[in-house]
PAPA-702449 format. One record per residue: x, y, z of N, C-alpha, C, O in turn; residue number from 1; residue in one letter. Coordinates in steps of 0.1 Angstrom, whole numbers. Layout:
% residues N
<<X, Y, Z>, <X, Y, Z>, <X, Y, Z>, <X, Y, Z>, NUM, "a">
...
END
This chain:
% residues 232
<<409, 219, 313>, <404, 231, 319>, <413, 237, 329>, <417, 230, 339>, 1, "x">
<<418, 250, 326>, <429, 254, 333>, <419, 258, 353>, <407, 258, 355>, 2, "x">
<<427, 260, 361>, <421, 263, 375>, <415, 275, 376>, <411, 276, 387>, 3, "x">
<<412, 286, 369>, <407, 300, 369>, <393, 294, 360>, <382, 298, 365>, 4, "x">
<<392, 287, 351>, <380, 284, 343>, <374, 280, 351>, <363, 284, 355>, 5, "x">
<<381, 264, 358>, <373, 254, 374>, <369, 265, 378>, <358, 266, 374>, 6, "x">
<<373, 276, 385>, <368, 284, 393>, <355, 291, 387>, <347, 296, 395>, 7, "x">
<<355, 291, 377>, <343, 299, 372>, <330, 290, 371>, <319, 296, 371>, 8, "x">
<<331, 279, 370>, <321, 268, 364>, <316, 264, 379>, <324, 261, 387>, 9, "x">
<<304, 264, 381>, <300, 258, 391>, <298, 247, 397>, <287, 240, 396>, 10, "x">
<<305, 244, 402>, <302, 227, 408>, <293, 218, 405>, <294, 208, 399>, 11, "x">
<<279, 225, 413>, <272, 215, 413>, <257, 224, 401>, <250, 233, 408>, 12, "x">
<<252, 222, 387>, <244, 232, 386>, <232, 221, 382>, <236, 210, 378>, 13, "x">
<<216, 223, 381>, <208, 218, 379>, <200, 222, 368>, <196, 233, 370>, 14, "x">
<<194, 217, 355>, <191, 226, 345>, <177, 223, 341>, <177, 213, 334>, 15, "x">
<<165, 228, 345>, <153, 224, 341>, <150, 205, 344>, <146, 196, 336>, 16, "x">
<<157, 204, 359>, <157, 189, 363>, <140, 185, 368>, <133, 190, 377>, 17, "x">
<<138, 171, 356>, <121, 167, 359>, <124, 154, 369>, <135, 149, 368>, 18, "x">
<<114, 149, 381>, <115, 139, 383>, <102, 136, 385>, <93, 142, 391>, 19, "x">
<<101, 124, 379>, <81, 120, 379>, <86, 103, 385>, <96, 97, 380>, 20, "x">
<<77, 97, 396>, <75, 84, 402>, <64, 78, 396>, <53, 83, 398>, 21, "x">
<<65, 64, 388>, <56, 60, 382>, <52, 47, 387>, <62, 40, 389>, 22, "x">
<<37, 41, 390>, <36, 33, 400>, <22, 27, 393>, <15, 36, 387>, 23, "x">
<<16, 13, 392>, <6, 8, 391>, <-5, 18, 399>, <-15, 16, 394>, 24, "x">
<<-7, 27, 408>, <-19, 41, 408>, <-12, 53, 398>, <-15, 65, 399>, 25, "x">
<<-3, 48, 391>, <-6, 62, 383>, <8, 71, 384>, <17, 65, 391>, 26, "x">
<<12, 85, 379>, <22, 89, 380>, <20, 98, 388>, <9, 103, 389>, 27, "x">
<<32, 102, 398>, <37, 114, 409>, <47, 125, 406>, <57, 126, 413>, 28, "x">
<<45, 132, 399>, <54, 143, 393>, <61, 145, 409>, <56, 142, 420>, 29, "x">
<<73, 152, 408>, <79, 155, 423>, <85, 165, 415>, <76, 173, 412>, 30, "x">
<<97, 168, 410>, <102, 176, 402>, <99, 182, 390>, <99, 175, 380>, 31, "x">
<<96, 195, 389>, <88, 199, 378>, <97, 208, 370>, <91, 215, 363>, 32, "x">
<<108, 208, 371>, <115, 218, 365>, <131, 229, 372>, <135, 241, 369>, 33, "x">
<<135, 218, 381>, <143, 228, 390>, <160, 231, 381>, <169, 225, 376>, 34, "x">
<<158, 246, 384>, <171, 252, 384>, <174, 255, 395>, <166, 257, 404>, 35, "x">
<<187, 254, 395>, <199, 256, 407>, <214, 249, 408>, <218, 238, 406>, 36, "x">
<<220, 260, 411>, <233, 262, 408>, <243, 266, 418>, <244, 279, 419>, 37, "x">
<<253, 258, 426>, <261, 261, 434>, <275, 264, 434>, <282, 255, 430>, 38, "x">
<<282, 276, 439>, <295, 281, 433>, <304, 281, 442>, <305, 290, 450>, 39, "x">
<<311, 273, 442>, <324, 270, 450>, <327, 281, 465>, <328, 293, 463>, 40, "x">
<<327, 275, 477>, <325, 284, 486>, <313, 279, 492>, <311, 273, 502>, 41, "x">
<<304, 282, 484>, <292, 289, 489>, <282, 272, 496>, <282, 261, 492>, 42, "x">
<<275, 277, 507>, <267, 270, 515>, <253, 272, 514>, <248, 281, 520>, 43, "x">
<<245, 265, 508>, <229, 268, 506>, <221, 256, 515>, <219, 244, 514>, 44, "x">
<<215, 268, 524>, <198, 254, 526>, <189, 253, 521>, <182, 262, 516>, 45, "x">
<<186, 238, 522>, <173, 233, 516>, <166, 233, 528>, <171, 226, 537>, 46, "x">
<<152, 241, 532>, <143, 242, 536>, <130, 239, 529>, <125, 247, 520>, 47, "x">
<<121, 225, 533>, <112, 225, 525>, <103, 214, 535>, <110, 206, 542>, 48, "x">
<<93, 213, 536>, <82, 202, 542>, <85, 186, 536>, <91, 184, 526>, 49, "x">
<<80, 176, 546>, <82, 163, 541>, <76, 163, 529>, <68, 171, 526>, 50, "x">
<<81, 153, 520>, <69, 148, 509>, <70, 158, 496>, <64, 157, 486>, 51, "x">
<<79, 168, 500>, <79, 176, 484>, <90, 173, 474>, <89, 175, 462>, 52, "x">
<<101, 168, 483>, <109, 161, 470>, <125, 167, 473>, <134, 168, 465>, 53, "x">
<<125, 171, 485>, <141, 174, 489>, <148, 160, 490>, <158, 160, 482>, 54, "x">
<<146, 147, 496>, <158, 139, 495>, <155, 134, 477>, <161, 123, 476>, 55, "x">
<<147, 138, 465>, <144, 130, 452>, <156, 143, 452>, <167, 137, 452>, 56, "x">
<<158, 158, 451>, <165, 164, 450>, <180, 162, 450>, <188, 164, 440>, 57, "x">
<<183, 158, 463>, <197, 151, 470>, <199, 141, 459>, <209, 142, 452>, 58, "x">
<<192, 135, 457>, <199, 120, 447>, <204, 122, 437>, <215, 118, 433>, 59, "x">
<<192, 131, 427>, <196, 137, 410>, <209, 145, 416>, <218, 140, 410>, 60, "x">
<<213, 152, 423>, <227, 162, 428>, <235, 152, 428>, <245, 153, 421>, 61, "x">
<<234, 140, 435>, <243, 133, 437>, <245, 121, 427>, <253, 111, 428>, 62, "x">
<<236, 124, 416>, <241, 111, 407>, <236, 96, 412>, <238, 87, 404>, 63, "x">
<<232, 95, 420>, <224, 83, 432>, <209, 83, 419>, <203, 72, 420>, 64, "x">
<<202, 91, 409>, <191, 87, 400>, <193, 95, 390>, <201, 105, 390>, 65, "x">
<<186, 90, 381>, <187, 100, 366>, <175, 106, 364>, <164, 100, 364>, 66, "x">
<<176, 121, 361>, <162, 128, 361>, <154, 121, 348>, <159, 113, 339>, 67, "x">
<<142, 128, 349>, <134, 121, 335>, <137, 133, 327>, <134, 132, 315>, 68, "x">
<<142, 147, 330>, <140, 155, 318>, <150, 163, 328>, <152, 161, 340>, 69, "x">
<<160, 174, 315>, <166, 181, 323>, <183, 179, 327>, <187, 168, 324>, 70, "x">
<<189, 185, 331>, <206, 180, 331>, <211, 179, 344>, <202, 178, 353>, 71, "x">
<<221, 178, 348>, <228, 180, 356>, <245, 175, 356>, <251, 165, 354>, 72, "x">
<<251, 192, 361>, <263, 190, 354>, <271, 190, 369>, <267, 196, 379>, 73, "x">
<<282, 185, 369>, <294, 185, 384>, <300, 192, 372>, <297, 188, 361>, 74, "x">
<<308, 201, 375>, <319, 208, 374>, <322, 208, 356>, <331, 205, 348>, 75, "x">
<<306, 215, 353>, <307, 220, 342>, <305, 205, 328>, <303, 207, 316>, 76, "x">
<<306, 191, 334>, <303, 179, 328>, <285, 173, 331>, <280, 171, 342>, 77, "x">
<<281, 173, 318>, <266, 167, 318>, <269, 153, 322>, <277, 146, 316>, 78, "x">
<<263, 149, 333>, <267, 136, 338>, <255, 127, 334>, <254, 115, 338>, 79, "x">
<<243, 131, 323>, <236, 123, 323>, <242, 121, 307>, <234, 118, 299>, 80, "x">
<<258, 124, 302>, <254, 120, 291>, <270, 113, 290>, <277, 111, 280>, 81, "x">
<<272, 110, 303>, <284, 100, 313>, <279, 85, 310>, <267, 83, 312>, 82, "x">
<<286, 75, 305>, <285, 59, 313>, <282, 57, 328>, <282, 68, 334>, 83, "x">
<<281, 47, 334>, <276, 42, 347>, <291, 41, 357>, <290, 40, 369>, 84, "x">
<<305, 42, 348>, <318, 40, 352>, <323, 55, 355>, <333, 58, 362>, 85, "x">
<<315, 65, 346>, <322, 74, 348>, <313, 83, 363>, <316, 91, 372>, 86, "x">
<<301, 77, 359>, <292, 85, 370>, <295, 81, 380>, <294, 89, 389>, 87, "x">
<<300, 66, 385>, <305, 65, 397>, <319, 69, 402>, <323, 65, 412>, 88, "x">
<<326, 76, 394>, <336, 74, 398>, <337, 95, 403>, <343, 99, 413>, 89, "x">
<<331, 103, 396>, <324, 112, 401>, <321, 112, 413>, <330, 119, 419>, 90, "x">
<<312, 107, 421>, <302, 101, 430>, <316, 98, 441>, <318, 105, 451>, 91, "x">
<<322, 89, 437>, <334, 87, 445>, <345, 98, 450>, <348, 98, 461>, 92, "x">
<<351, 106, 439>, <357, 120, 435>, <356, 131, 442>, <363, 138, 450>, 93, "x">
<<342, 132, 434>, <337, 144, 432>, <328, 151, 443>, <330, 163, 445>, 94, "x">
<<320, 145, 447>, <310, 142, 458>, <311, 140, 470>, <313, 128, 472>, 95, "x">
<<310, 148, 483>, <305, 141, 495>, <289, 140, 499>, <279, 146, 496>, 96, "x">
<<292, 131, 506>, <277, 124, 511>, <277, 129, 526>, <288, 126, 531>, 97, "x">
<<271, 134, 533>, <267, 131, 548>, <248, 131, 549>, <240, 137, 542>, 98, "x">
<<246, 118, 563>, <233, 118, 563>, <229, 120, 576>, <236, 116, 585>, 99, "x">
<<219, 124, 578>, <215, 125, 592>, <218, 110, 606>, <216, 111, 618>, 100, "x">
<<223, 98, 599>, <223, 89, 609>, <241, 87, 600>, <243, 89, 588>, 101, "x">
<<253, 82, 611>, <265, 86, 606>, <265, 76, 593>, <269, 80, 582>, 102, "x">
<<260, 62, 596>, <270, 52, 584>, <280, 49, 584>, <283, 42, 575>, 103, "x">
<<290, 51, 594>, <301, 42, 596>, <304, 26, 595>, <295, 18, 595>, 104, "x">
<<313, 24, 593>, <316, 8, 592>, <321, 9, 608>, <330, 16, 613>, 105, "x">
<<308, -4, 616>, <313, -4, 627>, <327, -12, 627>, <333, -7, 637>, 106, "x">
<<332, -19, 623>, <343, -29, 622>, <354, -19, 621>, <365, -22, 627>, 107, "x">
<<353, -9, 616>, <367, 1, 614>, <366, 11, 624>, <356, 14, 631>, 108, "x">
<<379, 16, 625>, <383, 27, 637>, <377, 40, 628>, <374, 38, 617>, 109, "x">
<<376, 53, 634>, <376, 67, 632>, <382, 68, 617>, <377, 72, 606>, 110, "x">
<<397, 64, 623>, <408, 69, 608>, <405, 59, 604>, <398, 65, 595>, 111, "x">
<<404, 48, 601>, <398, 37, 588>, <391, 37, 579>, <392, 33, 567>, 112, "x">
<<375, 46, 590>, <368, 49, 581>, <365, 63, 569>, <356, 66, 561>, 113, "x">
<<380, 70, 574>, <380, 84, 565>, <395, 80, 557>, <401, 88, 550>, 114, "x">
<<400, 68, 560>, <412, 63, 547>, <406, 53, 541>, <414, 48, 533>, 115, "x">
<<392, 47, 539>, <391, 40, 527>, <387, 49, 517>, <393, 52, 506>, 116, "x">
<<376, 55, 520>, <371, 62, 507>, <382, 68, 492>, <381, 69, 480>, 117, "x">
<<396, 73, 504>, <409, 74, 492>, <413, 63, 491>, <421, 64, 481>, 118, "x">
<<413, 47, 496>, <418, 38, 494>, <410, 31, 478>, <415, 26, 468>, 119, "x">
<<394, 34, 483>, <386, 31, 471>, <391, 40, 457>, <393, 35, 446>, 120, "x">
<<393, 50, 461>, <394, 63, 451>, <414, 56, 447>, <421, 62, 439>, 121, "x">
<<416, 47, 453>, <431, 44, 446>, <449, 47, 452>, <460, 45, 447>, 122, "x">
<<444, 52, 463>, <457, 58, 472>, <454, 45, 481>, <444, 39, 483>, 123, "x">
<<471, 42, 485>, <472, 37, 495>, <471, 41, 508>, <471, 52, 512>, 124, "x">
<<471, 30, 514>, <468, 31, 528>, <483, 45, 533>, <481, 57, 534>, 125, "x">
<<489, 41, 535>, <497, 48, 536>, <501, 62, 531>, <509, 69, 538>, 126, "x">
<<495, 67, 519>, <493, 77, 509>, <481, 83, 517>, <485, 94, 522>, 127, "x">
<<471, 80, 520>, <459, 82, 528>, <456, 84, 540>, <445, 90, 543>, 128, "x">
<<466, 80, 552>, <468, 87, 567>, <466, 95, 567>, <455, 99, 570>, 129, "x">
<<479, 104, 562>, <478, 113, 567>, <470, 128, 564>, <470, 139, 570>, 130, "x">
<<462, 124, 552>, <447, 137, 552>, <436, 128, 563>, <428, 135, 569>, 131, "x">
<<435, 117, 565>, <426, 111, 575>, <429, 119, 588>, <422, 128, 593>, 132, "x">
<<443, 115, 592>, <445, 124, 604>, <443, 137, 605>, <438, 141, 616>, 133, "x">
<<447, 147, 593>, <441, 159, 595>, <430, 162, 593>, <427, 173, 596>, 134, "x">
<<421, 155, 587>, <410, 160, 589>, <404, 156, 606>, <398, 163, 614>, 135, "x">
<<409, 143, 606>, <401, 140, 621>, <403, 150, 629>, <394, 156, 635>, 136, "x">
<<416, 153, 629>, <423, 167, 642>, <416, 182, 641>, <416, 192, 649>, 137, "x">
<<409, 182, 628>, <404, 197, 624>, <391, 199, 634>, <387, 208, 642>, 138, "x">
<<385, 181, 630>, <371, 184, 638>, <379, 176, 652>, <380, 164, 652>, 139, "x">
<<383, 184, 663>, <387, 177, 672>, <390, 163, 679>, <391, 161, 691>, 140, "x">
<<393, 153, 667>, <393, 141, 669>, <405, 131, 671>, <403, 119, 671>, 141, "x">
<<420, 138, 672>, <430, 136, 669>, <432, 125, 681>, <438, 114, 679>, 142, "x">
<<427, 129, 695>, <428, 117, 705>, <420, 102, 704>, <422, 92, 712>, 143, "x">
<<410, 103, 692>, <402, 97, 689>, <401, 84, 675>, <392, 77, 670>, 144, "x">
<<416, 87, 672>, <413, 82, 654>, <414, 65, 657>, <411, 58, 648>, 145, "x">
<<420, 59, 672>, <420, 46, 669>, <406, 39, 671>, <403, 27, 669>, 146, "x">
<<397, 48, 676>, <384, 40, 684>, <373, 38, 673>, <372, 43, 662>, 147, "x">
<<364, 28, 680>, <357, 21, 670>, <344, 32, 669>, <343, 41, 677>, 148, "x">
<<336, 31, 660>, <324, 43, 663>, <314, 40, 673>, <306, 48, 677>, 149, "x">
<<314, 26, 678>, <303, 20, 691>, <312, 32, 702>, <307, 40, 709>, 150, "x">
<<323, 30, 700>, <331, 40, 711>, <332, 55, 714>, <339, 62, 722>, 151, "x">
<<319, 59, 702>, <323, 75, 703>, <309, 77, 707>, <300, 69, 706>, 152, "x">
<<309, 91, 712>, <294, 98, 715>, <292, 95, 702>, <298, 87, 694>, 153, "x">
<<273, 109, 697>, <271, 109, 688>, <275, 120, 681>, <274, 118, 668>, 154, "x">
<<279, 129, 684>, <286, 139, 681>, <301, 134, 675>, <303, 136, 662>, 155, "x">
<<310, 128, 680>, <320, 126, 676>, <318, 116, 667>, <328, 116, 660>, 156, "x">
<<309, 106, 663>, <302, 96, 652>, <297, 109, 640>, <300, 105, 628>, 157, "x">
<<292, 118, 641>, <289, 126, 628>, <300, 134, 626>, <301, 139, 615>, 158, "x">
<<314, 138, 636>, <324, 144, 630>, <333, 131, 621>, <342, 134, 613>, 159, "x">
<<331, 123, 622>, <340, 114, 618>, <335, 110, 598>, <341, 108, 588>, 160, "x">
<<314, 112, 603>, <311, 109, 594>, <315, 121, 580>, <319, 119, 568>, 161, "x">
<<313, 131, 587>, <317, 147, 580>, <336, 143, 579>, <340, 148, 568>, 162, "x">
<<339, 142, 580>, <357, 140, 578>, <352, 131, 571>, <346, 138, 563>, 163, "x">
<<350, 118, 567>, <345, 107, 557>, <343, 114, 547>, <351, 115, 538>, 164, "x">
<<329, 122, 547>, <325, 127, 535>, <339, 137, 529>, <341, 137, 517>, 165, "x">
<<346, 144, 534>, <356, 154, 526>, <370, 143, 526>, <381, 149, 524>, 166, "x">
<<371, 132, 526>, <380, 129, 527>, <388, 127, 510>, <400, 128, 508>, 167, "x">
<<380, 124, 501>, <385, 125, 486>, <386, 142, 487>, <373, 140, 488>, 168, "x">
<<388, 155, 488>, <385, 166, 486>, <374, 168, 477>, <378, 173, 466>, 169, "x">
<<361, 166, 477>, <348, 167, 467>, <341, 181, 463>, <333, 185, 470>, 170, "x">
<<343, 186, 453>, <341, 199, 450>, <324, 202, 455>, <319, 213, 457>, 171, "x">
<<319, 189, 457>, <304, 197, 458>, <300, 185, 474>, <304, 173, 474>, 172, "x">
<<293, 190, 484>, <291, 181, 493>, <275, 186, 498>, <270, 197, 500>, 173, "x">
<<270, 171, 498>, <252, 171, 498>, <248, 166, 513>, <253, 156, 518>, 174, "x">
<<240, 173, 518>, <239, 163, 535>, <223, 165, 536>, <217, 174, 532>, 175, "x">
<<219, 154, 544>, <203, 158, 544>, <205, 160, 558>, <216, 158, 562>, 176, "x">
<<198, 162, 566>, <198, 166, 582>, <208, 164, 589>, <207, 156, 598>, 177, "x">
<<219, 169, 589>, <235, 163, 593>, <238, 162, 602>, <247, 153, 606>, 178, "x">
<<229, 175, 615>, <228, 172, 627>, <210, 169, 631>, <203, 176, 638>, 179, "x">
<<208, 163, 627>, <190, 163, 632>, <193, 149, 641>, <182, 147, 647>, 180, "x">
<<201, 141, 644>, <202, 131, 654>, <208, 137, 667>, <209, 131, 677>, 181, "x">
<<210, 146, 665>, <217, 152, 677>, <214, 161, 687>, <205, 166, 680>, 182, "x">
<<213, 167, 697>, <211, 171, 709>, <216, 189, 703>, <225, 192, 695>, 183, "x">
<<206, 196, 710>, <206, 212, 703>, <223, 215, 707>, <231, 217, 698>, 184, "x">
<<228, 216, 720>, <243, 218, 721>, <253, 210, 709>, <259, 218, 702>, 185, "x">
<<254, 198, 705>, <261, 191, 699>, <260, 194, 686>, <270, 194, 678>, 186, "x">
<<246, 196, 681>, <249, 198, 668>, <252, 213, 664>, <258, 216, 654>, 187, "x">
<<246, 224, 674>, <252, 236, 670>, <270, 237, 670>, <276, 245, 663>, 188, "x">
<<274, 228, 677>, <294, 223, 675>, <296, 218, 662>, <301, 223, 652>, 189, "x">
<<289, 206, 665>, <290, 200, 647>, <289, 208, 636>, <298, 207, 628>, 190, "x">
<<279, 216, 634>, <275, 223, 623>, <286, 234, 623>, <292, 238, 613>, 191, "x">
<<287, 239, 635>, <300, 252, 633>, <309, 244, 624>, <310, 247, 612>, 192, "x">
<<318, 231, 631>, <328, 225, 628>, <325, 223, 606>, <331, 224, 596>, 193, "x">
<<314, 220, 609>, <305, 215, 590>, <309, 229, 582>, <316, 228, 572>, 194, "x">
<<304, 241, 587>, <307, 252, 578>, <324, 257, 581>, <329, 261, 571>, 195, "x">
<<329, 256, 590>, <341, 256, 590>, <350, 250, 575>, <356, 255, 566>, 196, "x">
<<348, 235, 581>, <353, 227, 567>, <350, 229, 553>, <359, 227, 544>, 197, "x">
<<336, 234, 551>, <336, 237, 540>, <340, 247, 535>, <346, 245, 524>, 198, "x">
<<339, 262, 539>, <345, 269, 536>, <359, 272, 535>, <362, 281, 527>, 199, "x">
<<371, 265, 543>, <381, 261, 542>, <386, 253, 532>, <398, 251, 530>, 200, "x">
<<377, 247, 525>, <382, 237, 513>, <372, 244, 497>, <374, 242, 485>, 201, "x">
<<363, 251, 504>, <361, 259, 491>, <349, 251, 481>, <345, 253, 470>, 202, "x">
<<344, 239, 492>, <335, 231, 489>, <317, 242, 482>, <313, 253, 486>, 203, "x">
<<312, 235, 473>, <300, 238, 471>, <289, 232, 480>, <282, 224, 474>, 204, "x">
<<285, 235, 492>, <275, 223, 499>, <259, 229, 497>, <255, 241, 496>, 205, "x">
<<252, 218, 496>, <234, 218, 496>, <234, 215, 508>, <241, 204, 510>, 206, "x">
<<228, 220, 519>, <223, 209, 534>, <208, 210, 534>, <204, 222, 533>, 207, "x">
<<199, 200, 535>, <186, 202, 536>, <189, 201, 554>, <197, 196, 562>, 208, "x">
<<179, 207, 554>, <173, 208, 574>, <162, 220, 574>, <160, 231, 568>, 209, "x">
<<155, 208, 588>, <142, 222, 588>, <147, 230, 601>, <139, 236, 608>, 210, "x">
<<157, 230, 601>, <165, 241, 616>, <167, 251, 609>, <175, 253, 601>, 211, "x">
<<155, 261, 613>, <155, 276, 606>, <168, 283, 609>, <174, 289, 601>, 212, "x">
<<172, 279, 626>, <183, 290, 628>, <199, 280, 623>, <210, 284, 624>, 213, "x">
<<198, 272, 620>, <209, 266, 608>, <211, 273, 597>, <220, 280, 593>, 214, "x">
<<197, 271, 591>, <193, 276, 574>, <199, 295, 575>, <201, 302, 564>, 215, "x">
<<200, 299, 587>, <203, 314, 588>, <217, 316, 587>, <222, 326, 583>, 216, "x">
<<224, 305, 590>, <236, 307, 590>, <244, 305, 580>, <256, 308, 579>, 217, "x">
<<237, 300, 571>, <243, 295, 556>, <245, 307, 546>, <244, 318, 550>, 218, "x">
<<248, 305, 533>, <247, 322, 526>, <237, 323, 519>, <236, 333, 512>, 219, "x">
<<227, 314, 519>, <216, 315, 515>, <206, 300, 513>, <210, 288, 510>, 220, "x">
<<193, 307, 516>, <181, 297, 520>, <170, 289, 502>, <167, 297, 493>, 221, "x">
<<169, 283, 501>, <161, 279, 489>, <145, 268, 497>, <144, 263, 509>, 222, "x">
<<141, 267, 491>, <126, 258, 490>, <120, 252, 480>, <118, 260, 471>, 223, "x">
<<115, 240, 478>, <106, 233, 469>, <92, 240, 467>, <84, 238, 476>, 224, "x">
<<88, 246, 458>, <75, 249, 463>, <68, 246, 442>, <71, 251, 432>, 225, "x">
<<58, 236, 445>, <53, 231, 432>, <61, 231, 421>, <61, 236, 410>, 226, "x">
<<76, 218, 433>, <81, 211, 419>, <95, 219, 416>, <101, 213, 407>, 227, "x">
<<101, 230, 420>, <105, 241, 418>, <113, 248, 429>, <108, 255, 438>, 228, "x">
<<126, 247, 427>, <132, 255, 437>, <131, 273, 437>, <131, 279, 427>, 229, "x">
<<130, 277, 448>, <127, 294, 446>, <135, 300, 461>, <135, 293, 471>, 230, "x">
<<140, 311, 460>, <142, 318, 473>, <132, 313, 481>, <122, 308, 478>, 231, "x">
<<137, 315, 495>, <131, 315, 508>, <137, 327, 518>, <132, 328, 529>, 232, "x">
END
């Protein structure tokens, strides 16, 4: 696929995705049919109440579950009709993760923990510095790359986690509350620094949060409502 076609094919798209939880009381439909589709660039919130199925959402996006009905394609590839080697390596690739609590390996420094993920993905350590360092430097962290994460505020713990997540360059990046651990000043920094990076790398991101004036800043807002993604 030449880079003008990439460009056309949407990163991350969802096609009539079912997800039903099945349990000795019986079954829980959660996903009844969601379309949605994200186009390189672009930043969408997920706004929706606990319990309707935004983080069951997050997972089918991220290849983390397999819907019971329905597709889901990264970058124009049906990944449900992928092996278990190719979907993780996607996952690894393709994908960033950020979560509302950072996930760091406390045992590693700043830049350690945003040079394995290319270490895992196959670059050396040394092949791997130096996007660790710039990304750390983008989100202000350049004085910061030898310290441990016990050693950082919490703010500088979710920039480090956000440089983690873009550190493979991932065409599509998924975050559930990215700043919801954080203090109203900190994460309105964070989040600047979040849409910053993404649109600088041309990332496709989903962020769920119920921070209305977040969800305003993005290019557009979506909702769960019976099963079903729809404008908000």
């Amino acid at each position: 696929m030449n880079k003008e076609s990439l460009l056309a094919v949407p990163p991350l798209e969802l096609d009539n995705v079912v997800r039903t939880y099945r349990s000795g009381a019986g079954e829980l439909p959660v996903l009844r049919g969601v379309d949605l589709a994200l186009h390189s660039g672009e930043i969408v919130a997920l706004v929706a109440p606990s319990g309707t199925g935004k983080s069951t959402l997050l997972h089918l996006a991220g290849l983390l579950e397999k819907p019971d009905g329905g597709r889901v394609f990264i970058d124009g590839r049906d990944a449900g009709a992928l092996g278990d080697a190719d979907r993780t390596a996607i996952r690894r690739d393709g994908i960033g993760f950020v979560y509302q609590f950072h996930h760091l390996l406390p045992e590693f420094t700043a830049l350690e923990n945003v040079v394995l993920p290319q270490m895992i993905a196959g670059k050396s350590r040394r092949a791997a510095e130096p996007r660790a360092r710039a990304l750390l430097d983008s989100f202000g962290l350049s004085a910061r790359v030898d310290h441990l994460p016990g050693k950082l505020s919490g703010g500088e713990q979710q920039r480090v986690a956000i440089a983690r997540a873009m550190a493979n360059a991932p065409r599509v990046l998924l975050a559930d509350e990215p700043t919801g651990n954080l203090d109203v000043a900190t994460a309105a920094s964070v989040f600047d620094e979040l849409l910053h990076a993404v649109r600088a790398q041309g990332v496709a991101a989903l962020i769920a949060t119920h921070n209305p004036e977040l969800a305003a800043r993005m290019d557009r807002t979506v909702t769960l409502r019976d099963g079903r993604v729809v404008p908000l």
